[in-house]
KOLVEX-11622 format. One record per atom (N, C-alpha, C, O): x, y, z. Coordinates in steps of 0.001 Angstrom, whole numbers, plus 500000, padded with zeros to 6 digits. Each point is the difference from the previous one (the first is absolute). Layout:
XYZ ...
% end
This chain:
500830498801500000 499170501199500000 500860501242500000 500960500081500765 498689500988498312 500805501582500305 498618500936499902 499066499864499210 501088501032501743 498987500744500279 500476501285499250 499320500915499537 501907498924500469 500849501027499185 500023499830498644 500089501091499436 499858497805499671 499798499463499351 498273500782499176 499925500881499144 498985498390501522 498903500427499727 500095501497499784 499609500418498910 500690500137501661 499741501976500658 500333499988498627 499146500034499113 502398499906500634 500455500377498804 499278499934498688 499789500855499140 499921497978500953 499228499206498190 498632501045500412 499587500186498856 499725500383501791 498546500732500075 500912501059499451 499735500491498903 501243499870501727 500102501560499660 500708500031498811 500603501049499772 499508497654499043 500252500173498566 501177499493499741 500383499760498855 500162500073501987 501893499193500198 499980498968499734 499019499311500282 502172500134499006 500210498600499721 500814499080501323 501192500024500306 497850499311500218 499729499431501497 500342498210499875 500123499284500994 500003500173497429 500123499107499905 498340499402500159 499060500794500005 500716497569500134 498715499065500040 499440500500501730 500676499840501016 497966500764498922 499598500618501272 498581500042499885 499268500502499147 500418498622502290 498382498926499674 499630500848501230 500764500730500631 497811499025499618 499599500722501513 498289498904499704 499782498943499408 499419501953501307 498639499296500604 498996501551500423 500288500763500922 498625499385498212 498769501002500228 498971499990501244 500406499462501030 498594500963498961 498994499343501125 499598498322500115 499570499166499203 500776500831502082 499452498287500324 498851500185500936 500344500683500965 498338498918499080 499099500195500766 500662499081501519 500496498891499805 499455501630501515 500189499953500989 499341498444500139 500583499419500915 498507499834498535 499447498654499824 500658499154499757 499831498929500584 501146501223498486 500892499622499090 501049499779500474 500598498930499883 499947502433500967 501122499611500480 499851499533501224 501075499492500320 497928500388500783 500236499205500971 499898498398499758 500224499298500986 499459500068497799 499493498655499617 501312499497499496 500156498876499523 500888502132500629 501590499530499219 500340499366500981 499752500479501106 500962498168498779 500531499580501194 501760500184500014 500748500543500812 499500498760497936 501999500562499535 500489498929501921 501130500088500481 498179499399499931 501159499235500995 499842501077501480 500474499671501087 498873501464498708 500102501045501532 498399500334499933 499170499911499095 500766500536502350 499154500603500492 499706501563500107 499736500375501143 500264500295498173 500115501589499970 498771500324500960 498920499416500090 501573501700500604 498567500700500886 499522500684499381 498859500389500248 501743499965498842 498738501498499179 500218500250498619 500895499400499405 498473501314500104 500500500250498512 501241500488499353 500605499734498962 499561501134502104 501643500644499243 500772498632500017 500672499763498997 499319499309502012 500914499130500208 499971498977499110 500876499294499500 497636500779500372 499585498596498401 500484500497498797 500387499235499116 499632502321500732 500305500401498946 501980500265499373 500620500214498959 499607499597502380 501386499905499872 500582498540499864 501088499703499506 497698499197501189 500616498977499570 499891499170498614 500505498936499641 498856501744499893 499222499541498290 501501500990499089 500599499487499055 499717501800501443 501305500589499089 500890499071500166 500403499431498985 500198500127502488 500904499230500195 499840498624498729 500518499785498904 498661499635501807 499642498854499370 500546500017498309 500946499388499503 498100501526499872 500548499859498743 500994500697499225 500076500241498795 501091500176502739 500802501015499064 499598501054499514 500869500353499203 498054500596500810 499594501031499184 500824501718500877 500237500255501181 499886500236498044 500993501543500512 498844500691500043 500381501162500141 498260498842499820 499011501349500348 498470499391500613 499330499070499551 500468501588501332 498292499722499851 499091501537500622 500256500795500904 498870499124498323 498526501171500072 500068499711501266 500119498827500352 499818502194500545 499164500497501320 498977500880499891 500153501168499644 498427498150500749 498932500957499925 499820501034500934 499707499678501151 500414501464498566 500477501090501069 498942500038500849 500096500575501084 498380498604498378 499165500380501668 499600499105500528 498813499753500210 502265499510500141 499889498945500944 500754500335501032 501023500685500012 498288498678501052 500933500432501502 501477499397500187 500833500435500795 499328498550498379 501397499329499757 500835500735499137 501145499665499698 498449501029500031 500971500780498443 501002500355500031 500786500002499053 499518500577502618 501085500531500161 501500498676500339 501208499968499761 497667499025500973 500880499205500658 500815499328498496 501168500103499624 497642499197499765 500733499399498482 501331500953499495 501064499519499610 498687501675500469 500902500763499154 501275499519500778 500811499244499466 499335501215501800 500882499396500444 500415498279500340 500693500051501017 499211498975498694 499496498618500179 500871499745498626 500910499172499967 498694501659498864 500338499723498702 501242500823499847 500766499480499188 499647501554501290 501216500618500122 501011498848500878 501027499424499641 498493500542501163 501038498993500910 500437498349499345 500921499313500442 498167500308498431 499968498715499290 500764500450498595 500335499107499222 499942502302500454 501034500314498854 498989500387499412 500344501075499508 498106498641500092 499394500507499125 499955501559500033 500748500710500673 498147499758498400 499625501720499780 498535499738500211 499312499049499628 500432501849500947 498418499851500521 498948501537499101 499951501091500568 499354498683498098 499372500435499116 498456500634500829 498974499341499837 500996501455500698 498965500797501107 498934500261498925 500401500876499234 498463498697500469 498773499824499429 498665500851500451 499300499443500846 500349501613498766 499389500811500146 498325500414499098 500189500467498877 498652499423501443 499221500476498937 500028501543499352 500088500965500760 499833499206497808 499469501273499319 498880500333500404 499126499541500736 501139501789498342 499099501213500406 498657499532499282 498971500560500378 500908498226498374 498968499771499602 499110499165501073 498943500378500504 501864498168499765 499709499258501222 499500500594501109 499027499387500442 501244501478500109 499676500725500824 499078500648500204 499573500106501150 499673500700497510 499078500491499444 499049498672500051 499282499808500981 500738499517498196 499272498907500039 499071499117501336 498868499518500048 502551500604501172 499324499765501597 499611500857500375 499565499777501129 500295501264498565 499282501574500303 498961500011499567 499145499849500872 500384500291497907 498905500256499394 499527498881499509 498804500269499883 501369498424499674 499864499359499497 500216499584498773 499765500794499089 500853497542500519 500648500296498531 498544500655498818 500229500755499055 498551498803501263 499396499914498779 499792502050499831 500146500643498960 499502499893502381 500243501629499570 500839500610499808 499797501138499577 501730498333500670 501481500775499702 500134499600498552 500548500825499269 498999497927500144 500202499917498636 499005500610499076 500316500107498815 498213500413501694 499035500550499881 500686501328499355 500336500242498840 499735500446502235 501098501659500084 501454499996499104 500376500988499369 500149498109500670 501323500207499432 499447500296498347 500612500782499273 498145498470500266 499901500118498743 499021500802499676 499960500199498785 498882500577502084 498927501068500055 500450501267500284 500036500971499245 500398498919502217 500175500976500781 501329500055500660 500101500134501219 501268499726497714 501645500069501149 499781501098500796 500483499776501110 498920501496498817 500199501574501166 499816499309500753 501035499678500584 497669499630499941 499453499673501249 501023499260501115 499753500097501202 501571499056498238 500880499435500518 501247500916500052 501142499570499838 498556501701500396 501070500633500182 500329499058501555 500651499011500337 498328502146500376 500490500042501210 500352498555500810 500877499896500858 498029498753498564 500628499040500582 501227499460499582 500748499356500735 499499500961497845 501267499274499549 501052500985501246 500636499295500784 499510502160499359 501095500489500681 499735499284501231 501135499654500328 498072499907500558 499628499659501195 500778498382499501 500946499629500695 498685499615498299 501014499067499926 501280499539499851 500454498890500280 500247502359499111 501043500131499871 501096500441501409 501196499782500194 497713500945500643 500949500322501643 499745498683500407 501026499605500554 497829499225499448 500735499151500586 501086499030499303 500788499157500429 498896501342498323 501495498986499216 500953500139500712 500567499123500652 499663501893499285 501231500869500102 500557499815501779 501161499877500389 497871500150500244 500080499252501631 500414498721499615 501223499928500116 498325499124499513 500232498828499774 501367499751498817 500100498920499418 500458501720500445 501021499693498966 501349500574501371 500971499323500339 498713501863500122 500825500191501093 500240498918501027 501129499895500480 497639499075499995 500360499219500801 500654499014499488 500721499263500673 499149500657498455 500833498688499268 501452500305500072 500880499196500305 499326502509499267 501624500251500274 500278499702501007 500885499150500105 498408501482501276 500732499962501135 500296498693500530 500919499841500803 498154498957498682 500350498792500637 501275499335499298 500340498858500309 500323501860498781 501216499436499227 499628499334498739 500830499172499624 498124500981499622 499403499243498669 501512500227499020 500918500747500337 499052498432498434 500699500290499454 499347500525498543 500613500877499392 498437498711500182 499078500496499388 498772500194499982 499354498954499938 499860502282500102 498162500219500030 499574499449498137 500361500348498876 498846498802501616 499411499639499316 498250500526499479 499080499214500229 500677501911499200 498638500703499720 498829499015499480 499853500456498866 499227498491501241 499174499393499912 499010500523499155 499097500107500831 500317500381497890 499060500069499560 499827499406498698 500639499991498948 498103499435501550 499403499495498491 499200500152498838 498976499375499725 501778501816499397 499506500669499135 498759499166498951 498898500291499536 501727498921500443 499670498745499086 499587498383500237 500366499765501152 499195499337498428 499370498426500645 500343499373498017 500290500596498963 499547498469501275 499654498750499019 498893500535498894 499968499223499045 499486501438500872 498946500758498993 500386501618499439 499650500527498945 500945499871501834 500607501161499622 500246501115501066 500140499749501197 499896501386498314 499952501332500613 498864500088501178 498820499789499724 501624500553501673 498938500618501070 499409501215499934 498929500378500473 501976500256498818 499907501086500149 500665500811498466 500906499437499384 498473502020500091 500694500599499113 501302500182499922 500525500435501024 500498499260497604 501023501103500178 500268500956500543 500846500236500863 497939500777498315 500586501408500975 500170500350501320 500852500663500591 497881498587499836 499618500175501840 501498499095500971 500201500074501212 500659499113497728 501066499557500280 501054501036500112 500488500346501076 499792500061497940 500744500740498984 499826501802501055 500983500585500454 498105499734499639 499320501428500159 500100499865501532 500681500872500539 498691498071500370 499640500040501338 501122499377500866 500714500548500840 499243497532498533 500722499295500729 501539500682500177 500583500431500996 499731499487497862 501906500045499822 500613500973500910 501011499743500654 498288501524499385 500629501130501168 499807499605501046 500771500543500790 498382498553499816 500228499484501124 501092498928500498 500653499965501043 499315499088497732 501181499175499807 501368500441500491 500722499631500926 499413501641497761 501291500950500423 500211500347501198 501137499994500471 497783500369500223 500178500152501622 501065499115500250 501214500195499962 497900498449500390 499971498837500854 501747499814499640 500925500281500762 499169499150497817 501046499687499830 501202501330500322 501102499455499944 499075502045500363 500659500794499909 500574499775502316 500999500172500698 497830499464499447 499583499583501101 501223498976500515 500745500142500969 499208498896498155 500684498520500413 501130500473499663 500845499562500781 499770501360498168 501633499902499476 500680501291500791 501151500408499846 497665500214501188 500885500971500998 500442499303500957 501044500344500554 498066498206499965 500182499557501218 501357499113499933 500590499425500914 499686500646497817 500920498732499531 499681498227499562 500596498929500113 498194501530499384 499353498702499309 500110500021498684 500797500726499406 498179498248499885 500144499741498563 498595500102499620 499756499239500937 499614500886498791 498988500052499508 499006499147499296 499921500324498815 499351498766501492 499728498888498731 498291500026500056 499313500027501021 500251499957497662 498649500159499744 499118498301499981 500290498964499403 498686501341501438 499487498493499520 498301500203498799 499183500882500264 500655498349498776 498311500261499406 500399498479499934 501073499402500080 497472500179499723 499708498709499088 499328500985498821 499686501185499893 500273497166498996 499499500617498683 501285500982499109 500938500726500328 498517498842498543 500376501173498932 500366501098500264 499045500771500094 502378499910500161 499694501209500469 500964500948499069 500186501077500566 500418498838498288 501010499917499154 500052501471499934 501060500616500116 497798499946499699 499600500940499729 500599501545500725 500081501155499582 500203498283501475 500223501200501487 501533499467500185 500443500504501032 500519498665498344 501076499719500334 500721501532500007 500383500494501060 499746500132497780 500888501062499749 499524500465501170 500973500076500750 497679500410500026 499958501432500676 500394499247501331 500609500733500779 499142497694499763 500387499930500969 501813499952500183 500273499777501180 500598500329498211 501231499818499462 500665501510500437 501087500308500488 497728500471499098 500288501349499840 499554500763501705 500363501044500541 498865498036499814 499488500731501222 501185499174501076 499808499645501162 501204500232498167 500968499371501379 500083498463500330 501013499743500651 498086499021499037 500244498842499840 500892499630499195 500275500402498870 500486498239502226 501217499456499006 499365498555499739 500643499214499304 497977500360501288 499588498341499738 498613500420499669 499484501100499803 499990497441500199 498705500143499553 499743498250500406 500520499134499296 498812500589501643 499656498543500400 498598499407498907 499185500908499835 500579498281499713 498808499999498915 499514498648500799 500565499115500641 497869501251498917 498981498502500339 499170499894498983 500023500823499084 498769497702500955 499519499500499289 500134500269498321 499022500204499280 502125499761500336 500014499814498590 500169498658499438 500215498922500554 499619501439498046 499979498348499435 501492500450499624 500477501130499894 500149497490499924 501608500081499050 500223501033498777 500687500981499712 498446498305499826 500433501277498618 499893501411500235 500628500836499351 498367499494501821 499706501432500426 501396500302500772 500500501107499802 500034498163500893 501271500131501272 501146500105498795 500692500993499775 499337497904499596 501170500710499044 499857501634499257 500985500725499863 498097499538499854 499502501360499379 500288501196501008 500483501096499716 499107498437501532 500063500885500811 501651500105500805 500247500843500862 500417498477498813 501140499349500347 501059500786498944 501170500103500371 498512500346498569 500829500572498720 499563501318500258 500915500801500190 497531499793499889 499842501214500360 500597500959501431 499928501187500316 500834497259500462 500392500580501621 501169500395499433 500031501209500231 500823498536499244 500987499781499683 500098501459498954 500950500759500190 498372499459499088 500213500995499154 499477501106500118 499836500805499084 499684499410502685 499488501122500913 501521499877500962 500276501054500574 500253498327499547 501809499701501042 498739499752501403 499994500688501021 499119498282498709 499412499495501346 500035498707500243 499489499324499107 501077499904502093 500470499437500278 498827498842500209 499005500439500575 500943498229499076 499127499521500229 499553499060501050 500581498941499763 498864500963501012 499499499299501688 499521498533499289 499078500507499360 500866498326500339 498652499207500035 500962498932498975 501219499855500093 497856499452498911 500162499056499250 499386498504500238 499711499239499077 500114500416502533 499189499079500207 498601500242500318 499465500637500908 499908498441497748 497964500095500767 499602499093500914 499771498877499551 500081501296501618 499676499535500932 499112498987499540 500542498898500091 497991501035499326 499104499715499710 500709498773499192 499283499009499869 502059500919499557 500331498848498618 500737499394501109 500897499292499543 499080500709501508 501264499462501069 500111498415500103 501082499418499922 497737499958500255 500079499138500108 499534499107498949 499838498780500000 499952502262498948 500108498930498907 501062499646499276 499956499127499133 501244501640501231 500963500100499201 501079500919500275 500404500971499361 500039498431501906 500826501067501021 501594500381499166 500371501153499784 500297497786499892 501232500025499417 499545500590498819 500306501177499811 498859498088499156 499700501026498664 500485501682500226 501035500493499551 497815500287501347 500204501130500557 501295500655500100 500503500991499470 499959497960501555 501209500620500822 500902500139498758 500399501154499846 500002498005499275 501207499510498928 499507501316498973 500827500440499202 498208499977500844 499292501331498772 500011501604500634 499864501102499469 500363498456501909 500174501380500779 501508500187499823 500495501074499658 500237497762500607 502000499987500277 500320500628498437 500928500772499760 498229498792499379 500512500360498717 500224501236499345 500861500387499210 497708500367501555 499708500972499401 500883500767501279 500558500927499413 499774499130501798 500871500803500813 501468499775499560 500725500955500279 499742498249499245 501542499997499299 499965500794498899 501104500345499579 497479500228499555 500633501039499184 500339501765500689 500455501024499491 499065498631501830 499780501472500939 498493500725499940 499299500074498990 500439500343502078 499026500662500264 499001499545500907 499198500742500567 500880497774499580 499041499763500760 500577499209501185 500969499249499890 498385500968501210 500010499672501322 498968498681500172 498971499868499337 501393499403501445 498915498558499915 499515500262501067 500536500434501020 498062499217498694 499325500240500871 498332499071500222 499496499651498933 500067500145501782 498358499478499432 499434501417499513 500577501085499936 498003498529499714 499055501133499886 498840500812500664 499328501018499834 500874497689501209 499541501008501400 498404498972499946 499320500618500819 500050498555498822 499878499044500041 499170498614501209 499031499255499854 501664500897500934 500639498806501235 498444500107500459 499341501039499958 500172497637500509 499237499668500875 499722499049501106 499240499926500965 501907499228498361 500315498176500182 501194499729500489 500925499959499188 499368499786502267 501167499302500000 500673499517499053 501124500287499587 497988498814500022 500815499182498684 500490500707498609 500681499606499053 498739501469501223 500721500547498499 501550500614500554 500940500215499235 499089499986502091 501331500577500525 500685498798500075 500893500155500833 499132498711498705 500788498734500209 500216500023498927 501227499913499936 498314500162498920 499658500063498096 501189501078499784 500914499939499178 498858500935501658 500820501344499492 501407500013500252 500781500703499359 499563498497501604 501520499283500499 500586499350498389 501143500148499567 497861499210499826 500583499243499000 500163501322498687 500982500202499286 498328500189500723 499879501343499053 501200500841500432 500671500359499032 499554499846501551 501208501073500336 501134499305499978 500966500534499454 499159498324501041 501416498796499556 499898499384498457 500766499072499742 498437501339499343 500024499950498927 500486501196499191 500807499916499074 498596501260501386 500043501345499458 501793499923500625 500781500310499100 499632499480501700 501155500352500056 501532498834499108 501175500202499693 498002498810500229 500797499376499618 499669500667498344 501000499911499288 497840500694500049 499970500015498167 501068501087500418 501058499754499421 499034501428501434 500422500710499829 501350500137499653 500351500808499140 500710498215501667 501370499843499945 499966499072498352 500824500171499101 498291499103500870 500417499449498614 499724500734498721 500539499855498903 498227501202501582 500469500988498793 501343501120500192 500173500905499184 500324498982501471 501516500487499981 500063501455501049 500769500961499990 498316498771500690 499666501217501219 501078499033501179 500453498918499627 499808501544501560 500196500178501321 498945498940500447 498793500210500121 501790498750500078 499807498497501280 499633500563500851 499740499422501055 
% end
């Protein structure tokens, strides 16, 4: 494991083969057994990095453990990735998703004032992540799903992104890195999130051909890419995965990662084999063992 290692490859550096682990539902990880008894989550969650060798894992910043993991995973060599919701998400537990998506496409004025009211608590919440020693804030929103767009361009483009710029201007004073998470298609907003201060971009539910697409567009925004394993294909075809993630990270740019995914113990046993695959395509495509 290098925790130093990880930091680096987010913030765009050539870090060598560098695997980590996204959200694991707290279900999940107490049902891990790995040979120990952990008392709590940070401790399950440190023993699942251990376990499979991985240099990073997501800490969900509002959990009462958040702080302890960060440290738990510092002390085990990893980098601990502080996981935070957007200003859309946020909006969404506020008002509700079906009227924030209502407004974003009728009425954006009306979300002035809650989007700024969401953005001070981003911005609280991106601070706590510094102070507990994160090595990277990770911004959570999901612009996009498996069908398309949540929301307009512009109301992206026009509303979201200056808040973004915040958040992320936020993380690279405290001495962090910055990394964006959407599921879905999001190809579209690469340049402005690139531009608003992100050096990654973590991706979910895509199909392959979409992840490669989106995988060439990260790359030709200089954004670094989070993901490559679908959780969901895990156990149908764990090594497949892993050996197609190692491949595509030996040409650079991408960081291995799941896709955020996890529900099942057992897919975190699946994913051991996926990441000892992904690391082994990687050295044989002529990357760093």
């Amino acid at each position: 494991m290098s925790g130093l290692a990880a930091a680096a490859a987010v913030a765009g550096l050539d870090a060598g083969f560098v695997a980590g682990i996204s959200w694991v539902p707290e279900s999940a990880l107490g049902a891990l057994a790995y040979g120990t008894a952990p008392s709590g989550p940070a401790e399950s969650l440190v023993t699942v990095v251990s376990a499979l060798e991985l240099d990073f894992a997501f800490v969900p910043g509002d959990v009462v453990w958040a702080v302890e993991a960060v440290e738990l995973l510092h002390d085990s060599g990893a980098a601990a990735f502080w996981s935070v919701p957007g200003v859309l998400g946020r909006l969404g537990e506020e008002l509700g998703w079906v009227e924030t998506l209502k407004l974003t496409a009728a009425e954006p004025g009306a979300l002035a004032a809650p989007l700024a009211s969401a953005l001070h608590d981003a911005l609280d919440a991106v601070r706590s992540g510094l102070d507990a020693g994160a090595d990277a804030i990770v911004i959570a929103d999901d612009l996009a799903g498996p069908s398309g767009l949540l929301v307009s361009p512009d109301f992206v483009l026009d509303a979201l992104v200056p808040c973004y710029h915040s958040l992320a201007r936020e993380t690279f004073a405290g001495g962090g890195t910055a990394v964006f998470h959407a599921d879905g298609d999001v190809r579209a907003f690469m340049p402005a999130l690139a531009k608003a201060g992100f050096s990654a971009i973590h991706l979910g539910q895509l199909t392959e051909s979409e992840f490669d697409a989106s995988l060439a567009a990260a790359r030709a925004s200089s954004l670094v890419v989070v993901g490559g394993i679908d959780v969901s294909r895990l156990l149908e075809g764990a090594r497949h995965l892993g050996a197609r993630a190692g491949a595509a990270a030996s040409a650079g740019g991408l960081v291995v990662c799941d896709d955020g995914g996890f529900t099942l113990a057992e897919e975190i046993a699946a994913y051991s084999t996926a990441v000892e695959a992904a690391r082994d395509a990687y050295g044989d495509d002529g990357g760093a063992a």
